[in-house]
C-alpha positions as a Markdown table, in Angstrom:
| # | Residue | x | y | z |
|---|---|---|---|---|
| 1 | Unk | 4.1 | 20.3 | -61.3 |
| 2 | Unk | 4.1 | 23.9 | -62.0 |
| 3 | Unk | 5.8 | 25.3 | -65.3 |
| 4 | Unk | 7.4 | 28.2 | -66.1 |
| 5 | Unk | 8.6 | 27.8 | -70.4 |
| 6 | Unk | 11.8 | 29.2 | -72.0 |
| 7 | Unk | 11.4 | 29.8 | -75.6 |
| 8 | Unk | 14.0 | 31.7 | -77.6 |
| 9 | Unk | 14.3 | 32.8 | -81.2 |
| 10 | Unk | 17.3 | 32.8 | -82.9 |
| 11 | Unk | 18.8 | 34.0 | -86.2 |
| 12 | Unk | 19.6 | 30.7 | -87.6 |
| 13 | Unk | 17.8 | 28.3 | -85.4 |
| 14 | Unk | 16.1 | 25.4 | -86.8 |
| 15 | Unk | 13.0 | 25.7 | -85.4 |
| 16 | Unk | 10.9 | 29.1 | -84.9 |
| 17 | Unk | 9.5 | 30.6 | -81.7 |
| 18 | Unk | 6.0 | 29.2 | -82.9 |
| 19 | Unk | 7.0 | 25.4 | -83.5 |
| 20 | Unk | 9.1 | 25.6 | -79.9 |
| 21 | Unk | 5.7 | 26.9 | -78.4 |
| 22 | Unk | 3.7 | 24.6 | -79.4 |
| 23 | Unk | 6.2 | 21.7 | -79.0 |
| 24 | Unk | 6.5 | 22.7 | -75.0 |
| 25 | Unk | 2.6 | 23.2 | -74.6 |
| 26 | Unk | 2.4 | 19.7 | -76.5 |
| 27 | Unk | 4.9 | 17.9 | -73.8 |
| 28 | Unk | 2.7 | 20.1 | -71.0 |
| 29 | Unk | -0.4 | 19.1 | -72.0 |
| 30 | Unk | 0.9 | 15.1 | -72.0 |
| 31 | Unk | 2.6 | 15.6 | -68.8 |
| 32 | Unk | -0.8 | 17.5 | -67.3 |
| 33 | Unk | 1.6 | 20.3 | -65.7 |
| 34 | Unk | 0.0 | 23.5 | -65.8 |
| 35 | Unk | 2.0 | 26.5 | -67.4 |
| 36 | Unk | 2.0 | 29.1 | -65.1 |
| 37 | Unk | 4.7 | 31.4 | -67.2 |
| 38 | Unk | 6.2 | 31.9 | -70.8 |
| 39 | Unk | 9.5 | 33.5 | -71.0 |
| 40 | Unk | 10.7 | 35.0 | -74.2 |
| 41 | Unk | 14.1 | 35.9 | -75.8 |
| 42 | Unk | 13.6 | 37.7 | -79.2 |
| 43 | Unk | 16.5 | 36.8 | -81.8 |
| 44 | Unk | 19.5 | 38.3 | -81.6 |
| 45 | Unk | 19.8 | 37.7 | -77.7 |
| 46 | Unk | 21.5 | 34.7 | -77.9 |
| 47 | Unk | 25.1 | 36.7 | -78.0 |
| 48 | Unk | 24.4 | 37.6 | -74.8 |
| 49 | Unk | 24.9 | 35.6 | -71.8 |
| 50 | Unk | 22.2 | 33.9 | -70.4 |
| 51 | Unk | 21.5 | 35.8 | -67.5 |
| 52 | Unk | 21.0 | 39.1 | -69.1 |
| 53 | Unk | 18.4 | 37.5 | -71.6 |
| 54 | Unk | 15.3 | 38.8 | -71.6 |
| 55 | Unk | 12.9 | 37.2 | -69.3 |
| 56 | Unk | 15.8 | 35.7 | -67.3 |
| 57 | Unk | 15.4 | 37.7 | -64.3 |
| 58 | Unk | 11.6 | 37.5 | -64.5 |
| 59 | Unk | 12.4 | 33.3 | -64.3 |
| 60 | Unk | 14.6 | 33.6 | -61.1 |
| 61 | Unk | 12.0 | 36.0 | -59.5 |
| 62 | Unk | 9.0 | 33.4 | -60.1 |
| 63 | Unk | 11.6 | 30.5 | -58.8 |
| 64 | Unk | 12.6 | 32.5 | -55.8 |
| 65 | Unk | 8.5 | 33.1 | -55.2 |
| 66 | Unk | 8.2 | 29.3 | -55.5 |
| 67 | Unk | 5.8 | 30.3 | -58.5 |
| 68 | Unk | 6.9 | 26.7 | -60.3 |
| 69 | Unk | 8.5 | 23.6 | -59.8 |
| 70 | Unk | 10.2 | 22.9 | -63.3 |
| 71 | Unk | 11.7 | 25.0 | -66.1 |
| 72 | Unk | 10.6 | 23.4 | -69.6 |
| 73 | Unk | 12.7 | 23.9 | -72.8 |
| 74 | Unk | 13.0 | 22.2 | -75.8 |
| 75 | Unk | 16.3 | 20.8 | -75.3 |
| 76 | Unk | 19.7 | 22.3 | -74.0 |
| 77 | Unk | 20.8 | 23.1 | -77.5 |
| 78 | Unk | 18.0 | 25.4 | -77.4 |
| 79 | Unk | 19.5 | 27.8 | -74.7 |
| 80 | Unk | 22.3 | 28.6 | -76.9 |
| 81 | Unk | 24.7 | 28.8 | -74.3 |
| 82 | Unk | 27.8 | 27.1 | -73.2 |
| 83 | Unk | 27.8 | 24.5 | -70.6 |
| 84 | Unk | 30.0 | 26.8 | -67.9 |
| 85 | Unk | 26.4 | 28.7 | -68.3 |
| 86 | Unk | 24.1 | 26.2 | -68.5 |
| 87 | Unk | 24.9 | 24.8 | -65.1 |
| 88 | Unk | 25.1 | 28.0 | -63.6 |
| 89 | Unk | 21.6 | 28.3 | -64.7 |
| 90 | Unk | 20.6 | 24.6 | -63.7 |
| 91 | Unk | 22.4 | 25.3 | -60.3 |
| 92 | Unk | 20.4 | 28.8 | -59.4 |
| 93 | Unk | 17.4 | 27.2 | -60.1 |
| 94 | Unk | 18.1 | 23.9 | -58.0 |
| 95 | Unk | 18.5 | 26.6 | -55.2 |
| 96 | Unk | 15.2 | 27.0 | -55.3 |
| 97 | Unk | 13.7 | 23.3 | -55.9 |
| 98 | Unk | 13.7 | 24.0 | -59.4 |
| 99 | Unk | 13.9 | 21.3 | -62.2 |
| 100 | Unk | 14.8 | 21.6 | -65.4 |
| 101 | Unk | 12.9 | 19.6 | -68.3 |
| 102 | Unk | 14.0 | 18.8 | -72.2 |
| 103 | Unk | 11.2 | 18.1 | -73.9 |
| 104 | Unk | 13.5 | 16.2 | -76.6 |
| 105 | Unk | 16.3 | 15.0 | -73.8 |
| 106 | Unk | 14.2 | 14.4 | -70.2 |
| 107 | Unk | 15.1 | 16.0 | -67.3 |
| 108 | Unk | 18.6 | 18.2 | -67.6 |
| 109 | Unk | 20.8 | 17.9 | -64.3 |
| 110 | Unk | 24.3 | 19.0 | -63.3 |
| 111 | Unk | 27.1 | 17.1 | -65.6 |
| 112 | Unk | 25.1 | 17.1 | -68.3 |
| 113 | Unk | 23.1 | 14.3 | -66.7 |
| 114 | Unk | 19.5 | 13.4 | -68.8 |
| 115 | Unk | 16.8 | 11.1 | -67.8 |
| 116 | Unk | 13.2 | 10.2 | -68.3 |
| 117 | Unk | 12.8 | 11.6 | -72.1 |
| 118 | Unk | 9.1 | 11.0 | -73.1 |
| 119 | Unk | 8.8 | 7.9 | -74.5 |
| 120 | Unk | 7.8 | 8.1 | -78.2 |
| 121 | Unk | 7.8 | 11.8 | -78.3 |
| 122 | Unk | 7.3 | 13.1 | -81.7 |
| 123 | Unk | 8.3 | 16.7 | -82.0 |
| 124 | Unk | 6.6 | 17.0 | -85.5 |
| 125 | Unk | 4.0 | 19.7 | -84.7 |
């Protein structure tokens, strides 16, 4: 599996763009999926919607190339979005074979589905 991460910093977020970078490479590296792409979203972003973030249209480029196969965050929560948005997300990429992973919640599906969390995962970093 081929990985493409999301990380985004946000005013009042509980965790800073460091610890969500090294909580996604920690979940890579126990998974053994190769990152082939970090996408950032500076602070102050998150009022937007999603797909004007920035790095958004660099993610549905590389998942209309085929670049990946799954999109890793650190959990929904972390894309700061509503749910009418998060599906639309979740849906474009499934257009394209695209998964996407929580590293705290397993994979995130249409419905608000989760499954296969890591077992044990500790996200202390």
């Amino acid at each position: 599996m081929r990985a493409i991460c999301f990380i985004q910093e946000v005013k009042s977020g509980d965790l800073t763009m460091r610890q969500q970078i090294l909580i996604c490479r920690k979940a890579l590296r126990k998974l053994r999926w190769p990152c082939v792409q970090e996408v950032y979203a500076q602070a102050g972003t998150e009022d937007q919607p999603l797909s004007l973030r920035p790095g958004m249209a660099d993610l549905l480029r590389a998942a209309a190339d085929g670049e990946a196969d799954v999109l890793i965050v650190v959990d929904a929560e972390h894309l700061h979005c509503g749910r009418p948005e998060l599906e639309g997300l979740i849906a474009s990429l499934l257009c394209y074979g695209i998964h996407t992973f929580g590293v705290k919640c397993g994979w995130i599906e249409p419905g608000g589905r989760h499954w296969m969390a890591l077992p044990n995962y500790d996200s202390e970093v």
